[in-house]
DRENMI-160746 format. One record per atom (N, C-alpha, C): x, y, z. Coordinates in steps of 0.2 Angstrom, whole numbers, plus 5000, padded with zeros to 4 digits. Atoms other than C-alpha are relative to their C-alpha. Example, Ala and Ser with C-alpha at 12.3 -4.5 7.8 and 13.67 -1.06 7.14 Angstrom:
<sites>
500449945000506249785039500450065000499649944999506849955036499650055003
</sites>
This chain:
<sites>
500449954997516948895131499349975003500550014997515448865143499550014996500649965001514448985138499649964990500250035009514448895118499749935002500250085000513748725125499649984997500750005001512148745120500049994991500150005008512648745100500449935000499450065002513748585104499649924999500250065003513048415096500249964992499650015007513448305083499850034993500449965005512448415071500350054998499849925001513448575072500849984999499549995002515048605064500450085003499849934999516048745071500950025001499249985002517748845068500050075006499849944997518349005080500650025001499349995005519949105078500749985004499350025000521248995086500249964996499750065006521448875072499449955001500450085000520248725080499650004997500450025003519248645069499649935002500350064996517848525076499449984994500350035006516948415063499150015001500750014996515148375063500049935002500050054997515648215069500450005007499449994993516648275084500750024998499250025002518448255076499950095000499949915000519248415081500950004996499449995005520948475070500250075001499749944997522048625072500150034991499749965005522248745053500250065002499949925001522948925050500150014995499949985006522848975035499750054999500549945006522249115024499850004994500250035009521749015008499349995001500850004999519949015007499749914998500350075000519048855012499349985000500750015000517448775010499849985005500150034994516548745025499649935002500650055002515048625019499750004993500150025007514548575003499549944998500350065000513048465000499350024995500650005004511248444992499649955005500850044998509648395000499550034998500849985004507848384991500450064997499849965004508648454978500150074999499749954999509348594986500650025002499349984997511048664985500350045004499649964993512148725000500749994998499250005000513848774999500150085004499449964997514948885013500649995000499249955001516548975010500150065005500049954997517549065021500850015000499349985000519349135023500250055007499749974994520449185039500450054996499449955001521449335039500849975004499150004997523349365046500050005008500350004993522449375065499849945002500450074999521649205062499350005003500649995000519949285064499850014993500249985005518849265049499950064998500249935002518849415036499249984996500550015003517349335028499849954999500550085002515949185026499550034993500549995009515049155008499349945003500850044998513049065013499950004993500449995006512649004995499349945000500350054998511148914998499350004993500350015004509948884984499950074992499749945002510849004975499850075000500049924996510449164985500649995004499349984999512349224989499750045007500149974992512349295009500650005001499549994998513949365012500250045006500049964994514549415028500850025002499249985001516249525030500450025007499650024993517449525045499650075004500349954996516449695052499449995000500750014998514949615052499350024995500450005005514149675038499849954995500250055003513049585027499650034994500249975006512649585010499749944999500650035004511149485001500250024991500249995005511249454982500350075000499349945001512849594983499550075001500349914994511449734993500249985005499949984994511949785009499449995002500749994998510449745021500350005008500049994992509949775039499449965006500250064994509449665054499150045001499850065005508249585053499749994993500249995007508249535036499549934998500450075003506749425028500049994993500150035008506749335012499849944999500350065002505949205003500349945004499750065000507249075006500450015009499649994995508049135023499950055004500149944996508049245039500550005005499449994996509349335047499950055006500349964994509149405064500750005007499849994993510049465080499749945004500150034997510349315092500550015007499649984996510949385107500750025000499249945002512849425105499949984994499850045006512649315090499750044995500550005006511949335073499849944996500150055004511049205065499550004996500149995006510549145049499649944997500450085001509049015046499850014993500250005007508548965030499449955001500550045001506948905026499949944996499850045005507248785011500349935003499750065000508348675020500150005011500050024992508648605040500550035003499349995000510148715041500050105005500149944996510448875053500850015000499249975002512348985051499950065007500149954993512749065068500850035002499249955002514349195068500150085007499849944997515049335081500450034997499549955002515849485074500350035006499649964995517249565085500150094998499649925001517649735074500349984994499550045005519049655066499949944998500250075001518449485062499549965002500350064998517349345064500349965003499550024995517849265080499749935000500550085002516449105079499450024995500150035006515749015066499549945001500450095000514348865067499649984995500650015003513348785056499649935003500350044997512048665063499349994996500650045004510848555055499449985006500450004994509248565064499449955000500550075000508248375059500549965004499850074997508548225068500049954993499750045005508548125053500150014993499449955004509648235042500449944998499450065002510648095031500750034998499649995003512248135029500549974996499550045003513348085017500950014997499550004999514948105012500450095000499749924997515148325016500049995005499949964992515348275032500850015002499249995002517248275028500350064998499749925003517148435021500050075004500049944995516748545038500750015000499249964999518448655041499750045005500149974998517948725055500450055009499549984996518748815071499750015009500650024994518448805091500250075004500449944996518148955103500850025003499749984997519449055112499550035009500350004995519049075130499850065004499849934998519249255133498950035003500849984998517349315141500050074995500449955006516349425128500150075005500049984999516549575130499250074996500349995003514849695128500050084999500149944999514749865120499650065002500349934996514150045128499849985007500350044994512950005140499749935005500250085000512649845138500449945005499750034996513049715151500149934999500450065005513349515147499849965005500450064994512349385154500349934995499750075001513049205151499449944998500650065005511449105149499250065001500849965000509849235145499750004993500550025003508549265133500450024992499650005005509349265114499750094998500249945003508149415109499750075007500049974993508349555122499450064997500449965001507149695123500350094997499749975006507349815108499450085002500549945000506449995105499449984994500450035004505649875088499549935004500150064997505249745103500050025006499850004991505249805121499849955002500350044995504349665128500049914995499950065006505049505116499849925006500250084996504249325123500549964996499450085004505649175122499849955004499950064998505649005126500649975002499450004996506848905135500649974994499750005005507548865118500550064995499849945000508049045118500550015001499749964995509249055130500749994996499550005002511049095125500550045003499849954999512449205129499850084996500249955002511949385128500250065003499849934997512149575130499350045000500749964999510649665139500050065002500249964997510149835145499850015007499849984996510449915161498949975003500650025000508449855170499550064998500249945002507049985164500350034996499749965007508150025149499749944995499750055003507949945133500550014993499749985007509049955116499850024995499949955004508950075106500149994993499950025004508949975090500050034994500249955006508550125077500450065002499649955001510050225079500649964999499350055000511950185078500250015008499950044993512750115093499749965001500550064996512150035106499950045009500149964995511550155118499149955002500750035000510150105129499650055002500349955000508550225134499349945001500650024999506850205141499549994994500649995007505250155130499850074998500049915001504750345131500450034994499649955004506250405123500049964992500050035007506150265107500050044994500349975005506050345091499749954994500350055002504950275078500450004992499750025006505450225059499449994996500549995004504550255043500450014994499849995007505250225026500950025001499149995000507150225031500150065007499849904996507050425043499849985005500050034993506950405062499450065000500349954998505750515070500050005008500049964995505850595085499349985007500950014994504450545103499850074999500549945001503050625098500050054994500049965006503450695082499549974995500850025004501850685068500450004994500050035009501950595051499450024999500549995004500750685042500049994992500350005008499950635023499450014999500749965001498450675015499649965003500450074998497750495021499850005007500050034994498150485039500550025002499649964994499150585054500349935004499950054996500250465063500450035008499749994993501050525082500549935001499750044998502750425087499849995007500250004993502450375105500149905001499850075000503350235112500449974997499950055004504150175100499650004993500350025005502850135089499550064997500549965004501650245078499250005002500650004999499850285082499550044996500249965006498850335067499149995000500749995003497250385062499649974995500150065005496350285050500150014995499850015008496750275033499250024998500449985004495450395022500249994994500149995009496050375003499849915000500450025004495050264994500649944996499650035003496050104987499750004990500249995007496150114965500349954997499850045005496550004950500250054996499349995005497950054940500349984994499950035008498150044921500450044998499349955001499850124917500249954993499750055008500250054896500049925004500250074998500749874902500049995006500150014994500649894921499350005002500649994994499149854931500249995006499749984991499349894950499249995001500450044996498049794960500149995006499749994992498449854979500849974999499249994997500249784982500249944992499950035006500249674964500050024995499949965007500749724948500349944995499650035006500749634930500050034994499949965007500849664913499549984994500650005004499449694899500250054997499749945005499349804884499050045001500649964998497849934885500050054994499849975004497550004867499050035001500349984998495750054872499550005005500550024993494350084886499250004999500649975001492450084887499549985006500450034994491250104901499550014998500749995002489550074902499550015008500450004996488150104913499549974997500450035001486450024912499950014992500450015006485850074895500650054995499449955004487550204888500749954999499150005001489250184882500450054997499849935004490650284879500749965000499450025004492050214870500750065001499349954998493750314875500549964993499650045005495050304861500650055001499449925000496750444859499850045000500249924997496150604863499350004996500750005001494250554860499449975004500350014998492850514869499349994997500650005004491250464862499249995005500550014995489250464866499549994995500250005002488150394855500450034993499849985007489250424840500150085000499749935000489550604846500450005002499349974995491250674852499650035006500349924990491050764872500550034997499649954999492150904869500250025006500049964994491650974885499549965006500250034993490450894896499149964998500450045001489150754895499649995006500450054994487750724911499549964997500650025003486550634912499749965007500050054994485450544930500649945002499750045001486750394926500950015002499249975001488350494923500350055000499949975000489350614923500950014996499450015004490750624909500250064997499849954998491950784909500850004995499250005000493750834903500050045004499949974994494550884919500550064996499549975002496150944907500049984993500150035006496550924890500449944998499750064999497550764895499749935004500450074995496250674906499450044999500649984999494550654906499749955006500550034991493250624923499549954998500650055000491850494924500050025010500350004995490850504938499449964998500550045001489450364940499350035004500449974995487750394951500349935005499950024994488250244963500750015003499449984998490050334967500649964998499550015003491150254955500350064998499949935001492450384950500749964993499750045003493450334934500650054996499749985006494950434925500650004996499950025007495650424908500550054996499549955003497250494901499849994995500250005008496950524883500650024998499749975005498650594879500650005005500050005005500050574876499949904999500450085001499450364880499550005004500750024994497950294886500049975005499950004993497850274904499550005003501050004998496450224917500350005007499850034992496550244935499250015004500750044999494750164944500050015007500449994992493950214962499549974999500850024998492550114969499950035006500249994993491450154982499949945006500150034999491350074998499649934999500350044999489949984995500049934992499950025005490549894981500649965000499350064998491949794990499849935001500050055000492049624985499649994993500250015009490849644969500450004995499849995006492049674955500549934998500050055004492549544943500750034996499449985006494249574931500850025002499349984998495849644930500450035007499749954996495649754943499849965007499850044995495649604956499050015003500850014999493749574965499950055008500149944994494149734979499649975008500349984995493849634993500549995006499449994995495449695005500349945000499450065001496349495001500350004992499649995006497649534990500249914996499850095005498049344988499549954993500350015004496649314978499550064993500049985004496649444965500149994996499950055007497149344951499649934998500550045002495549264949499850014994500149995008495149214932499350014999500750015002493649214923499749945001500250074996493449024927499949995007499950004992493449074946500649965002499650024996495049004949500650055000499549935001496549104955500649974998499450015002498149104945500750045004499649974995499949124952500450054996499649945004500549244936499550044999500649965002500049374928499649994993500349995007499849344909499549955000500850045000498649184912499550035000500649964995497449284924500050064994500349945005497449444913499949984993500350005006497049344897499649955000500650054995495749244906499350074998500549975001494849404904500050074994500049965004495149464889499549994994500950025004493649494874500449994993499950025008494149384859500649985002499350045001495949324853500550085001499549935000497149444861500849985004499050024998499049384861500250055004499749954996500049454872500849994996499349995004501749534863500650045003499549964995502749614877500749974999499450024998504449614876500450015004499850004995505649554889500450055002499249995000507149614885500250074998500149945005507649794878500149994995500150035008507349784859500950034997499549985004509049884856500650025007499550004994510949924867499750095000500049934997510450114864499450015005500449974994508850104872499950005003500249984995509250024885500750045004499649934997510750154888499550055002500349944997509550284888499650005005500650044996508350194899500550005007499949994994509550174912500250065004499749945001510350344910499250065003500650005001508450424909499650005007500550024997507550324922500350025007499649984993509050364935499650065006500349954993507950534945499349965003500450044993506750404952500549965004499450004996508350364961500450055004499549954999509250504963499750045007500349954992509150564983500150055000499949914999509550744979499450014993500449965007508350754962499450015003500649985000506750814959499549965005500550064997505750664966500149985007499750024992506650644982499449995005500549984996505350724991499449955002500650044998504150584989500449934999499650054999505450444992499649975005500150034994504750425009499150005000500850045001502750395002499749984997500350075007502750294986500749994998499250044999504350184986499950034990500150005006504850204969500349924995499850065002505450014965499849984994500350015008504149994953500050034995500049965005504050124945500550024996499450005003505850134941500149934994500050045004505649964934499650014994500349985006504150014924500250054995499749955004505150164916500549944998499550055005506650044911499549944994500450025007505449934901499650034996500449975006504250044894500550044996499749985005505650134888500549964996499850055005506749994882499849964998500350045006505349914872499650054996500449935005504750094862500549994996499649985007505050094847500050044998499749955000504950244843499950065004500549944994504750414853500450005007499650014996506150374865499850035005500249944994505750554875499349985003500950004996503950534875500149935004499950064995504150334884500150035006499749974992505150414898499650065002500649954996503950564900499549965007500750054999502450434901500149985008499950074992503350324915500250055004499849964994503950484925499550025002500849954999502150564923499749965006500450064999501550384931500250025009499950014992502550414947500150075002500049944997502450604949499150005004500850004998500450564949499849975006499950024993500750434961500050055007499649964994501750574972499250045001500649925000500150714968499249965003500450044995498950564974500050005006499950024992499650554991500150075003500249944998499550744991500750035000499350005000501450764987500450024993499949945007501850914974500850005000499450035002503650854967500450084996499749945005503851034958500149974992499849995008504251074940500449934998499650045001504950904936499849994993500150015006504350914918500950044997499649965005505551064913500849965004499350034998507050974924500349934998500050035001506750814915499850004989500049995009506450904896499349944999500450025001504850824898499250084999500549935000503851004894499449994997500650035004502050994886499750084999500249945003501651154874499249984999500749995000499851204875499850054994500349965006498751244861499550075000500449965001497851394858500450065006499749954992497951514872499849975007500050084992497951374887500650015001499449984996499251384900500149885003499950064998499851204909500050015006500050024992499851144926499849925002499950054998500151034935499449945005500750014997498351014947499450064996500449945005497251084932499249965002500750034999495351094937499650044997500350005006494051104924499350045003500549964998492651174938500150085000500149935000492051354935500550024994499649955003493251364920499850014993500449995007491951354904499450065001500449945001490751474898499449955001500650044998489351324902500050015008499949994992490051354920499450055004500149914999489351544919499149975002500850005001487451464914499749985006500450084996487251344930500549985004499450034997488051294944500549934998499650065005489551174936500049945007500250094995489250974942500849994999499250024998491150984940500350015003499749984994491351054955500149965005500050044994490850914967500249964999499750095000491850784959500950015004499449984996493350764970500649944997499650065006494950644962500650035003499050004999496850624963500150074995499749935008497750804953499949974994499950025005497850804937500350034995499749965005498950874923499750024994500450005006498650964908499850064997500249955002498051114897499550025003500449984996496951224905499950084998500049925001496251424904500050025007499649994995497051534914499350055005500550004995496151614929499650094997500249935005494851754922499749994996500050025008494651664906499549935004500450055001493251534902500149964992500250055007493251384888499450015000500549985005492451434875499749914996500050075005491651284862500449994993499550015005493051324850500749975005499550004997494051264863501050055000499849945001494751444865499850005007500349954992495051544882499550054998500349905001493751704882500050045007500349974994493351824896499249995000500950024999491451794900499650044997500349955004490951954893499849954991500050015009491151844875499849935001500050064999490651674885499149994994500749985004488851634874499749955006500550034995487351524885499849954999500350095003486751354885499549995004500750004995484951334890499649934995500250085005484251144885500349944996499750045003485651064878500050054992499749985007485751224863500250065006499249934998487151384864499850054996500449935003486451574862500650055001499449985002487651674857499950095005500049964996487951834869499450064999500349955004486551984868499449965002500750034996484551984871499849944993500150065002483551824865499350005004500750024997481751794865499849904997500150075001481451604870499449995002500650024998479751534871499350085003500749944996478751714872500450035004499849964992480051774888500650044994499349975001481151924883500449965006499450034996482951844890500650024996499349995001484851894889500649945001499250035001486451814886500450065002499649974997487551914897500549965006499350024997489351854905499749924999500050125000488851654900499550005004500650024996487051674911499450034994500649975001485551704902499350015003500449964997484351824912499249964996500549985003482351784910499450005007500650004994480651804920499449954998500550045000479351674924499650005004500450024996477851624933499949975000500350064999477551474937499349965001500849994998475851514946500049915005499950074994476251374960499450015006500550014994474751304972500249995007499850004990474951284993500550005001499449974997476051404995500450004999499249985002477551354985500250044996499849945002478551464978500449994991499449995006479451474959500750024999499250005003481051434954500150004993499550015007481951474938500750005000499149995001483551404936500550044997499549935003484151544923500050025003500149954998483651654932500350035008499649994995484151634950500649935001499150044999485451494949499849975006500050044991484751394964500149944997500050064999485051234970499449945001500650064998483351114968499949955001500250074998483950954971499949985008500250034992483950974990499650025005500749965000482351074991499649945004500650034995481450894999500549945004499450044996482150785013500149934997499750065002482250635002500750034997499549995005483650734992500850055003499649984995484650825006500849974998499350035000486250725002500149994994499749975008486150734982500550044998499849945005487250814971499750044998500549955004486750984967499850014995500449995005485751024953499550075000500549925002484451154946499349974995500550025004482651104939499650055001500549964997481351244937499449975002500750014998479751234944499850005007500249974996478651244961500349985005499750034996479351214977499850025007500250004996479351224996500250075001499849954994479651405005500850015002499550014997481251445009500050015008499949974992481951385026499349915002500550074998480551215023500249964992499850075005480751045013499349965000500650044999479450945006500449915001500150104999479250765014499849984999500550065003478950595008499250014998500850014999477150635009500050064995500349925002477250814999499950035003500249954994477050915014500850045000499349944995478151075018500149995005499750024992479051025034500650055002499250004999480551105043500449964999499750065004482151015041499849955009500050064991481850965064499649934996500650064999480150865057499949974993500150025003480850795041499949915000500250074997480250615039500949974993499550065003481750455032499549954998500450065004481450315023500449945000499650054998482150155025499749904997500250075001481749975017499250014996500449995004480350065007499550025005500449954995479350135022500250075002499949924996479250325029500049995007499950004991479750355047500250085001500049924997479450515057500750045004499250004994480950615067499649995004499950044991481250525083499949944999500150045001480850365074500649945003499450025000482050225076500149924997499950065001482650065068500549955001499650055000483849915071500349984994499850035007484849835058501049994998499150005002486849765055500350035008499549984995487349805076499850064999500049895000486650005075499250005002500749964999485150085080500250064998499949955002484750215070499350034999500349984999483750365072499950054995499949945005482950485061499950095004499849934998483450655062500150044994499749945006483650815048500249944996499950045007483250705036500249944999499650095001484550555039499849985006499750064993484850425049500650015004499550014993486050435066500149965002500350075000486550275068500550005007499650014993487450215086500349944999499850054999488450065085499949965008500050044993488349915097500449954999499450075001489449765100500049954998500150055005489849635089500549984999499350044999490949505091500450014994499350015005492649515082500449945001499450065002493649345076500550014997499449985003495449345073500249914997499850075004496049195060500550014997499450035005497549125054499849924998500050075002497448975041500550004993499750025004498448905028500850035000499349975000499948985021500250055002500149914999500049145032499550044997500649965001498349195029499850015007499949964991497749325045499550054997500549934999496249425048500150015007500249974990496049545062499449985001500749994997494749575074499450044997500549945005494149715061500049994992500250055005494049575048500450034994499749965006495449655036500449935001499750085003496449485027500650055000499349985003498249505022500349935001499650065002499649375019500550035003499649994998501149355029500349945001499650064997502549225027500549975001499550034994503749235040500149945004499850054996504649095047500250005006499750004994504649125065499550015006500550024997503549115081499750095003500449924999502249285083499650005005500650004995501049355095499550034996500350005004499549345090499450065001500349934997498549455102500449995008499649994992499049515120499750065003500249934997498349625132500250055003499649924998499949715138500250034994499749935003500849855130500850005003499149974996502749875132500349975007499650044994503449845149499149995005500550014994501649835156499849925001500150065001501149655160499349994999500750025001499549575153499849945004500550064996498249435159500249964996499750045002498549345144500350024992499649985007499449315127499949934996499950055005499249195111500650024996499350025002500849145101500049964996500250055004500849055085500649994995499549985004502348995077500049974992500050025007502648965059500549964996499350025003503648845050500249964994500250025011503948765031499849935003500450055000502948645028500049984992500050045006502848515012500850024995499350015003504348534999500150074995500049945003503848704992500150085003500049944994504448835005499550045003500749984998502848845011500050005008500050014994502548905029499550005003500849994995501048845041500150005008499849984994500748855058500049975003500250074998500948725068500249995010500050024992501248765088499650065001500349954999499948865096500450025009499949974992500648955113499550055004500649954997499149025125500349995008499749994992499849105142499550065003500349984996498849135154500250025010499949934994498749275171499549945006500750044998497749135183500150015009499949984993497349175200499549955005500350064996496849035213499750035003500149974993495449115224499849945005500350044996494948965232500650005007499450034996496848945240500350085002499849924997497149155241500850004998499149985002498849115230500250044998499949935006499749225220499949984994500049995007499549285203500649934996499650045001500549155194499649984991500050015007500749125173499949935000500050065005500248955164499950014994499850015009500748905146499749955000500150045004499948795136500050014992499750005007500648735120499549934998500350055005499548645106500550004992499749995008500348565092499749964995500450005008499548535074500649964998499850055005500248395062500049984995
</sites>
């Protein structure tokens, strides 16, 4: 066949279904058989390659074996392809290899070895077959006797639906995941393209073709529909095009301390977490099983202080809130558990387990040493206090537990169960794994294990705003409450104590992922015997002591205890003009009474203040809020003021700053092993063996001015991939000669 010239050299071995077999030496030979033969079989740099394949009774292949450094690839006379005995779908990337649509063909590069597997399916069979070795000085030695391979019938390719075939075109045609795919002339091959102004439709069955417009986009397996909206708690995204258009990502990235999981953005290893304690400047408070400490006293109920803010939200978790906007919390029951929020401004400062938060996941596993390890048990005992073995078992400890474990951990599978619903916005992969081990290494407690790690991934789901239902009572994971306490699934601890009643509750503004757990039902207040009441029986807290309901004379003031508030009358006797506040009395908010405090957490302090409807500023003067003064770098600034500083001018207004950004160059960088920041300086790791665009200033079928291209390819002897050809194409228009618009490429190569 013609149209196959371009795979013919002494390099390539190939077989097609009339029986010819054509060596890698040239020697071509006629078989028919249906005994399964090896096609190649060899080792280089100590990597093993062996394919197998067997004809049918048509003398089209029913099937080829790719066993390449022992990752199994099998491909079955329909075309289908199984990895490591899963089904997968085009194209597929893996460590060791990548299989991709190559115009009619399909092929199969491996990154490990010089070696490329390139195959047509007809329906019924595997009609061609090649394997081609892609070094020039590729030693062969004695497998070159072992190709079995077979040569091409001439019958012209025949392409399905709409599709029409082109004899020498571009191998990767324009897709609904690719409208506008750039090839080189290395591309070109026999192929089957769309009608012009169409492209393929690749995220449906068939092979229908359709305009960019009509594409539909893809997200977690489910198609969606032009113009149909992916909404989560985080970010709205709009189909269009083809591709997704989202709105920025608002939730908060956390550290995750699940028993022996830590979850560190998309990394997870293994530690044992038997207790916790956080500290601020001059406090500690030691967490242990359903305890909490402060100074050698238990919180029962609720601890602040300028520094802190330490709570039980349920009778299963307890809150931390910091003053610089750390938010921290703490399952106490029925294991101890920690899940960690920082605030922006604290990206890149943190040191430990929980990775150094500054958006590059690749260096995470920095030890205490400052060097990054590439496990996990080093790096997490790098930062551990004292001699702390690690004693995780691998394996299940016993055959029942891990009968029960798989039996068990199955509805984070199960597409009709409980959990389904949140299939499509926290993969369950890991968490399936973390239920099979944490339950087949308990020793005892069997139910409770499997509670624990179903609890891990419902909470997950209630993070991303994704209420799974009753999965407790469907799962015989139920949690009886003590006293007269009800359970729920998003139980919150504001407004539902009889301290609530005295003062507006500071555990209102704390905001956090749900939470599960005992709780009093709606009406009712926790009492100090951790007992529901009605308010009427709530008793008063004024000072840090509890006045039991009824009148009460404190300091000289007749005052009452009624409904959890206790009533009393003051004077202050306040000079220029300002007015008295009593926090029992009226319940107001003081801490935003002056324009330094406007953005605080609410509060209550008695004493003088300014006039309602005026703030005192910086200076002690009653102002409106138009002519409150800012403060910036330890100076006062009046409204209409303005300052520079970091690409903004910012201006004071109602207290704050208004800032305007200005423009400031953005750098995009690839280096090393598929390391890649954007223009909006965000890191990640990708690494793919094949050539990318890097930037580009069209869109879909529009044509751009210009384009950068960078391709990737293994490098040294550890399947490592760097970059090593740059392609920059450029829109260049001669005004001197009045020519036309016309494309030049230049290609820079690295060594």
């Amino acid at each position: 066949c013609d149209f196959l010239d371009f795979f013919s050299s002494f390099y390539v071995c190939k077989t097609f279904g009339s029986g010819v077999v054509q060596m890698f030496n040239g020697t071509e030979f006629y078989i028919r058989s249906t005994c399964p033969f090896t096609l190649t079989r060899f080792t280089h740099n100590r990597v093993d390659c062996d394919i197998t394949m067997r004809r049918g009774e048509n003398g089209l292949l029913e099937y080829v074996e790719i066993n390449v450094n022992k990752i199994q690839t099998r491909i079955l006379y329909n075309g289908t392809i199984f990895v490591e005995q899963r089904m997968v779908s085009l194209p597929y990337d893996h460590t060791y290899q990548h299989v991709f649509q190559y115009g009619i063909y399909t092929k199969l590069r491996s990154t490990v070895l010089p070696l490329s597997v390139i195959w047509s399916s007809v329906g019924v069979g595997i009609d061609s077959l090649w394997v081609k070795l892609e070094q020039d000085n590729f030693v062969f030695n004695k497998f070159l006797k072992t190709c079995v391979s077979v040569c091409c019938e001439t019958a012209k390719f025949r392409c399905p639906g709409e599709l029409h075939f082109e004899e020498q075109g571009n191998a990767f045609v324009p897709t609904c995941s690719n409208p506008a795919p750039r090839t080189n002339d290395q591309d070109i091959t026999s192929t089957c393209v769309c009608p012009k102004g169409k492209v393929l439709n690749n995220r449906a069955e068939g092979h229908d073709c359709v305009s960019v417009s009509a594409c539909p986009c893809v997200y977690a397996g489910r198609n969606y529909a032009p113009r149909e909206e992916r909404r989560t708690k985080c970010q709205t995204c709009v189909c269009n095009n083809g591709m997704w258009k989202c709105s920025q990502n608002s939730c908060p990235s956390r550290c995750v301390i699940e028993g022996q999981f830590i979850f560190i953005s998309q990394h997870h290893g293994n530690f044992e977490l038997y207790s916790y304690s956080t500290f601020t400047q001059s406090t500690n408070f030691p967490f242990s099983h359903n305890s909490v400490q402060f100074e050698k006293e238990e919180i029962r109920e609720l601890h602040e202080s300028e520094e802190v803010i330490v709570f039980w939200q349920s009778s299963m978790y307890v809150q931390v809130l910091t003053s610089f906007g750390m938010k921290i919390q703490v399952q106490m029951s029925p294991d101890l558990q920690l899940y960690i929020t920082l605030p922006p401004s604290e990206v890149g400062m943190p040191k430990g387990l929980c990775g150094n938060y500054n958006t590059d996941t690749t260096d995470d596993f920095t030890t205490s040493s400052c060097i990054v390890e590439n496990a996990a048990e080093p790096f997490a005992l790098s930062w551990s206090v004292g001699d702390c073995p690690v004693n995780i078992p691998k394996v299940c400890i016993n055959t029942d537990n891990e009968i029960f474990a798989d039996e068990k951990c199955h509805p984070l599978r199960d597409p009709s169960g409980i959990f389904a619903k949140c299939y499509d916005h926290v993969p369950t992969d890991n968490y399936h794994k973390a239920c099979i081990q944490r339950t087949c290494t308990c020793g005892t407690g069997l139910q409770q294990c499997l509670c624990v790690a179903l609890a891990n991934y419902a909470k997950a789901c209630a993070n991303q705003g994704i209420t799974v239902g009753d999965w407790r009572r469907a799962t015989n994971c139920t949690v009886s409450c003590e006293n007269n306490q009800r359970f729920d699934y998003e139980m919150q601890a504001c407004n539902s104590t009889c301290l609530s009643l005295s003062r507006p509750d500071p555990r209102c503004g704390v905001e956090d992922a749900p939470v599960e757990g005992c709780g009093c039902l709606e009406g009712t207040h926790l009492n100090g015997g951790l007992t529901c009441t009605p308010k009427a029986q709530c008793s008063c807290h004024h000072q840090g002591g509890v006045i039991p309901p009824g009148p009460v004379i404190i300091d000289g003031r007749q005052c009452k205890c009624e409904d959890g508030e206790l009533l009393c009358s003051e004077d202050c006797g306040c000079p220029q003009g300002k007015v008295c506040v009593h926090c029992l009395k009226l319940s107001k908010d003081t801490a935003q009474k002056t324009c330094a405090s406007l953005t605080k957490p609410t509060s209550c302090t008695s004493g003088c203040y300014c006039p309602e409807g005026q703030l005192e500023d910086h200076r002690g003067v009653c102002v409106t809020v138009d002519n409150c003064t800012c403060q910036y770098s330890g100076r006062v600034f009046k409204a209409g003021q303005s300052v520079k500083t970091n690409c903004r001018t910012c201006t004071c207004s109602h207290a704050q700053w208004s800032c305007v950004d200005e423009p400031c160059p953005g750098t995009c960088l690839v280096y090393g092993n598929g390391h890649y920041q954007t223009f909006d300086s965000k890191w990640y790791r990708y690494d793919g063996n094949c050539q990318y665009t890097l930037v580009e200033d069209g869109c879909g079928s529009e044509a751009g001015s210009f384009s950068v291209k960078v391709e990737s390819v293994p490098c040294c002897d550890e399947a490592l991939t760097c970059s090593r050809t740059i392609v920059l194409d450029l829109l260049v228009k001669h005004l001197a000669h009045f020519s036309p618009l016309s494309h030049h490429a230049f290609e820079v190569h690295y060594y």
